[in-house]
Wavefront OBJ file of the C-alpha trace (Angstrom):
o trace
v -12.532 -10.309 25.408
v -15.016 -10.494 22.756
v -13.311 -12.593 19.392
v -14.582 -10.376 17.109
v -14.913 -6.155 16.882
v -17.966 -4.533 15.632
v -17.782 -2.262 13.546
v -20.558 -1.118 12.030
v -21.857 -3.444 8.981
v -18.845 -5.467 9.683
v -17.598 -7.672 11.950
v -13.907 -8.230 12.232
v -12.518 -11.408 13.646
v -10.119 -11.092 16.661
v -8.700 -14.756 17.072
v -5.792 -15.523 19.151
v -2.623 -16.417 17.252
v -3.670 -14.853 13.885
v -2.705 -11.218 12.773
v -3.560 -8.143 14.166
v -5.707 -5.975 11.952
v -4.375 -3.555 9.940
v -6.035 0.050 9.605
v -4.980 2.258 7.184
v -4.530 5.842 7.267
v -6.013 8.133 4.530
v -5.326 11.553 5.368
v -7.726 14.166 3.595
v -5.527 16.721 4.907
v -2.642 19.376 3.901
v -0.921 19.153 6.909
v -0.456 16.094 8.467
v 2.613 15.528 9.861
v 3.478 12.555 7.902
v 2.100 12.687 4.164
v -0.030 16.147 4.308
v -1.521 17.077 1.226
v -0.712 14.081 -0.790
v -4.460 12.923 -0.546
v -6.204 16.328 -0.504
v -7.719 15.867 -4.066
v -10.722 13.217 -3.725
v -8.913 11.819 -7.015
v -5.848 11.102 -5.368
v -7.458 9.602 -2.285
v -9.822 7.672 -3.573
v -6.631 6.302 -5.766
v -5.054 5.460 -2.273
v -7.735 3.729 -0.946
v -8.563 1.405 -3.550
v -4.854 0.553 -3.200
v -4.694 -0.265 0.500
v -7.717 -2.158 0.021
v -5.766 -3.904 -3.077
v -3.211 -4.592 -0.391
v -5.061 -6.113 2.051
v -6.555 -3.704 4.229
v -9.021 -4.670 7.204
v -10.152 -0.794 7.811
v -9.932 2.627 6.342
v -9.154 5.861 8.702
v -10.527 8.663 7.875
v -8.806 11.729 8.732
v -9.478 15.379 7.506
v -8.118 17.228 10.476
v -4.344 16.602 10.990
v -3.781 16.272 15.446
v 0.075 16.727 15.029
v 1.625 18.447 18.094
v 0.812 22.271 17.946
v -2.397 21.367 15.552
v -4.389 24.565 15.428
v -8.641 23.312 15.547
v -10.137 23.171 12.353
v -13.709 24.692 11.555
v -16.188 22.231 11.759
v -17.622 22.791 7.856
v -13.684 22.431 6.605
v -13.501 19.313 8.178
v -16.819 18.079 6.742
v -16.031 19.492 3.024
v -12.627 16.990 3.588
v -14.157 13.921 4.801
v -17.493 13.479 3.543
v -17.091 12.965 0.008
v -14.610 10.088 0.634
v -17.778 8.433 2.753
v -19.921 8.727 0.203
v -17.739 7.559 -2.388
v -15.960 4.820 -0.280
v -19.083 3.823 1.614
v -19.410 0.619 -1.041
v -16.259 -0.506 -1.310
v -16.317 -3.333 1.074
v -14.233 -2.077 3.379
v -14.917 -0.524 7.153
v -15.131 3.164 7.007
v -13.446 4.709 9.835
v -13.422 7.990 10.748
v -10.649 9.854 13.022
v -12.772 13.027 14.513
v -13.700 14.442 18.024
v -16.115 16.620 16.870
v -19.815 15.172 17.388
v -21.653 16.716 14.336
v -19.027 15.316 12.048
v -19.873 11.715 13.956
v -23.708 12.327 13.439
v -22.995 13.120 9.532
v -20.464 10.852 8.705
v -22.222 7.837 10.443
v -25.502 8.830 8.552
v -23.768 8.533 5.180
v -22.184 4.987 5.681
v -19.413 5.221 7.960
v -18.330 1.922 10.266
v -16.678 3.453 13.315
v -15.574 6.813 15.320
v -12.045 7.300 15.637
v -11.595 9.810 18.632
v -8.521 10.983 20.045
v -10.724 12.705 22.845
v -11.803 9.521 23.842
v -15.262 10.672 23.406
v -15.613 13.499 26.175
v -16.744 15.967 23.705
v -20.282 17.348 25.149
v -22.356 15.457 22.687
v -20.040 12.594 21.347
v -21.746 9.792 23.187
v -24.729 10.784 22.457
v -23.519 11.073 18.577
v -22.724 7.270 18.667
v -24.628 5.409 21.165
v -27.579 4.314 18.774
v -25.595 3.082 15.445
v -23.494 0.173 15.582
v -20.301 1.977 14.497
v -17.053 0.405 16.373
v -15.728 3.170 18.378
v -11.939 3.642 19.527
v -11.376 5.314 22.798
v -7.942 6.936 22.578
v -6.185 8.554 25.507
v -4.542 12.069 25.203
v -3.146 14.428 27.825
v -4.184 18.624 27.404
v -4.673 19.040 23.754
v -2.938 19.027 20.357
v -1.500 22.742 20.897
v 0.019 21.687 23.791
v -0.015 17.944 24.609
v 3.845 18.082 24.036
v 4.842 21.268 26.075
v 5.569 19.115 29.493
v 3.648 15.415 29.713
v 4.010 13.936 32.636
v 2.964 11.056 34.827
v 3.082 9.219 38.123
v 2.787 6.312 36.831
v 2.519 6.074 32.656
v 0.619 2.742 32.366
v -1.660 3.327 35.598
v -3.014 6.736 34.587
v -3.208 5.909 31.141
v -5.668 2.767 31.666
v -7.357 4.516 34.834
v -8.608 7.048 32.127
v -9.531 4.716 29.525
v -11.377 2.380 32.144
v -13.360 5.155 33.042
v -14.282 6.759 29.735
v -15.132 2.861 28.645
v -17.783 2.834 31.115
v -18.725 6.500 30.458
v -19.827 4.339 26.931
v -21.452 1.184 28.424
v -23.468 3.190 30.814
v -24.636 4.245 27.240
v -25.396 1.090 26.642
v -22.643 1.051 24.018
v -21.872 -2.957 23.768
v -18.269 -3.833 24.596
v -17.858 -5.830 21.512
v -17.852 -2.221 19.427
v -15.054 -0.410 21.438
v -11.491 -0.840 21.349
v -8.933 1.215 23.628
v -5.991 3.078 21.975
v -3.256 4.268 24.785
v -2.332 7.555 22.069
v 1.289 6.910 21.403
v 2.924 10.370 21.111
v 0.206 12.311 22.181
v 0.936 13.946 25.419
v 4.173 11.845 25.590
v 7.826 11.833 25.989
v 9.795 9.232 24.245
v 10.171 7.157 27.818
v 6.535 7.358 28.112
v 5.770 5.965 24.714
v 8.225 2.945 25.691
v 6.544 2.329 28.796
v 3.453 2.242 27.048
v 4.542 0.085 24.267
v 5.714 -2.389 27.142
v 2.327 -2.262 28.716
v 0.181 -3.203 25.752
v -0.594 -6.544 27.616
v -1.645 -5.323 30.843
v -3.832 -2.503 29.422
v -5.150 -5.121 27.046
v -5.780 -7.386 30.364
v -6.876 -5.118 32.612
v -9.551 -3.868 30.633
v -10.764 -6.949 28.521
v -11.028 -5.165 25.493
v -8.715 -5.146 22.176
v -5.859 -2.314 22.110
v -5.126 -0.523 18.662
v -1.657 0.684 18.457
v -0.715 3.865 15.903
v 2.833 4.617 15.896
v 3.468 4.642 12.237
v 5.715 7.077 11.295
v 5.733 8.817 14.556
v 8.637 11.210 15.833
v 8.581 8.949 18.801
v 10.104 6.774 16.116
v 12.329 9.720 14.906
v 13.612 10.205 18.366
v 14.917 6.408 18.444
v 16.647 6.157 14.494
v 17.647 9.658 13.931
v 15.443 9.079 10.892
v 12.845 12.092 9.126
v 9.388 11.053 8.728
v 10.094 9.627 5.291
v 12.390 7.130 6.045
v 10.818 5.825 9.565
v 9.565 2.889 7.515
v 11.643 0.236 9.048
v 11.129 1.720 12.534
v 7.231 1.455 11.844
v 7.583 -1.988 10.634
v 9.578 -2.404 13.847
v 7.494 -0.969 16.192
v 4.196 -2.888 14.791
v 5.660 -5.983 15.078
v 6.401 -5.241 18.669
v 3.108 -4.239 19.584
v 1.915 -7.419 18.081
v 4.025 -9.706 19.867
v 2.940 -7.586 23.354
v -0.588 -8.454 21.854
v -2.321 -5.157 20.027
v -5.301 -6.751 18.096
v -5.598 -3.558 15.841
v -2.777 -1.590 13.850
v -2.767 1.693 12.671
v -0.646 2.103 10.002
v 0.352 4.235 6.807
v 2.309 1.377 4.822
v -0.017 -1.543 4.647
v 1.020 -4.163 2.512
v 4.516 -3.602 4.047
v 2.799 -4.212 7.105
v 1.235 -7.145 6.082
v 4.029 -8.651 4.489
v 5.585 -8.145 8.020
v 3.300 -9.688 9.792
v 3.126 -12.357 7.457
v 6.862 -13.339 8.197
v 6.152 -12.897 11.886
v 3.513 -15.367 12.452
v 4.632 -17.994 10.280
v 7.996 -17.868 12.334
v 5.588 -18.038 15.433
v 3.168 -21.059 14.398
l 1 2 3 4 5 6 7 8 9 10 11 12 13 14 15 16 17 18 19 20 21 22 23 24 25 26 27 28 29 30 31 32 33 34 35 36 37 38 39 40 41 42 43 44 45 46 47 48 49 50 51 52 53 54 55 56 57 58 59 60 61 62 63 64 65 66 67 68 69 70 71 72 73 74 75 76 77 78 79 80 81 82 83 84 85 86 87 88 89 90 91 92 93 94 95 96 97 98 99 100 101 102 103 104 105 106 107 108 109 110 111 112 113 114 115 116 117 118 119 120 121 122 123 124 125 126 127 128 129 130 131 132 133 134 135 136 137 138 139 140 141 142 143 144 145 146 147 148 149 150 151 152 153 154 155 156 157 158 159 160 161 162 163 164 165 166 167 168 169 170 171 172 173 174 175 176 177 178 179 180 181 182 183 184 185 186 187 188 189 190 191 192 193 194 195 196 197 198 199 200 201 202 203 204 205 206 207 208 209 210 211 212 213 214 215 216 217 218 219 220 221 222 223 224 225 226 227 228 229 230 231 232 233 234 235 236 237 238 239 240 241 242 243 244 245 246 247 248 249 250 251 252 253 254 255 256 257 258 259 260 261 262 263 264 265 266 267 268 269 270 271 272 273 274 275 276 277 278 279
């Protein structure tokens, strides 16, 4: 594995024994499952991100379509009207601009206004996605999902969880290289909660090191606030807090190199703890 992930005009250090890093989620949406319309104004996100990046952020998700179960698609020109002002007003702020979308024209035009990297829970199968990132530099996350958002949660199931899960990422990975896509700009995300049950998400969360292995590339995990989360406290999405803290520091100690998170500098100050009690 590479020790360090491009991402567009940056490049982010992956060394061995030091923290994961952290990603922060910036929802330009009015339903997302965890903190919908809090951001929707550009005023009020823009007031977010300059404090995750106060707090120590390594990379800003973009999101202006929410992908909770039962998600209905969102036309292409809403999603755009959401997300591209925050590029173009975040694009200098010395941060990585990511951007969490599976629709190719929104890569194209986000990616030609400044953004860093593709966040796509389609894993890129979208008939022009590769083709949408292949020539930039952007860091790209592949992310597995089974069926779609309407229905990912109706009846998931699996042979084997870990198996299928990196079978599918292996193979859209070299769907990317064979776009001459360099390895050092792709990370693999195994998509916690979508087109899971609660034993799958386990199994997954126990299998961070052999994905991570088997496929020589860093893993991001996103469970923040998830109702995978819920499931295990009994807890509503605005007190899963502790559980997300929880959960992060287990996929770090399994060995996720990226974080997906909605509290950062709790985060941080959790990982903090955890790898000065591990030097």
């Amino acid at each position: 594995m590479e020790n360090y992930f491009q991402c567009g005009r940056y490049r982010l250090p992956l060394r061995e024994g030091e923290r994961p890093l952290v990603m922060g989620v910036l929802n330009a949406t009015p339903d997302s499952f965890s903190d919908g319309g809090q951001y929707l104004a550009l005023e009020s996100a823009l007031s977010r991100a300059e404090q995750m990046i106060a707090e120590g952020v390594d990379i800003i998700d973009i999101g202006g379509e929410t992908t909770r179960p039962g998600a209905k698609m969102l036309p292409l020109e809403q999603e755009l009207q959401r997300v591209m002002p925050l590029v173009y007003a975040l694009r200098d702020c010395g941060k990585p601009l990511s951007i969490d979308t599976y629709k190719p024209q929104v890569m194209r035009e986000a990616l030609a206004a400044g953004a860093d990297m593709i966040n796509d829970i389609n894993g890129f199968r979208a008939e022009g996605a590769v083709d949408a990132v292949k020539g930039s530099d952007c860091g790209l996350c592949v992310m597995h999902m089974q069926n779609q958002p309407q229905n990912m949660q109706d009846d998931p199931h699996y042979a084997d969880m870990v198996d299928e899960v990196t079978g599918f990422l292996r193979e859209r990975v070299a769907v990317l290289q064979a776009a001459d896509v360099s390895r050092s700009r792709i990370c693999i995300d195994p998509g916690f909660g979508f087109g899971k049950t609660l034993s799958h998400n386990l199994a997954l969360l126990k299998g961070i090191a052999s994905m991570q292995e088997a496929l020589d590339l860093p893993l991001l995990a996103g469970m923040s606030r998830k109702s995978m989360l819920g499931a295990i406290t009994g807890q509503p999405v605005e007190k899963r807090l502790a559980a997300s803290l929880a959960a992060a520091l287990v996929a770090t100690a399994n060995g996720a190199r990226i974080l997906r998170v909605h509290d950062v500098a709790e985060t941080i100050d959790a990982l903090a703890v955890w790898q000065a009690a591990m030097r």
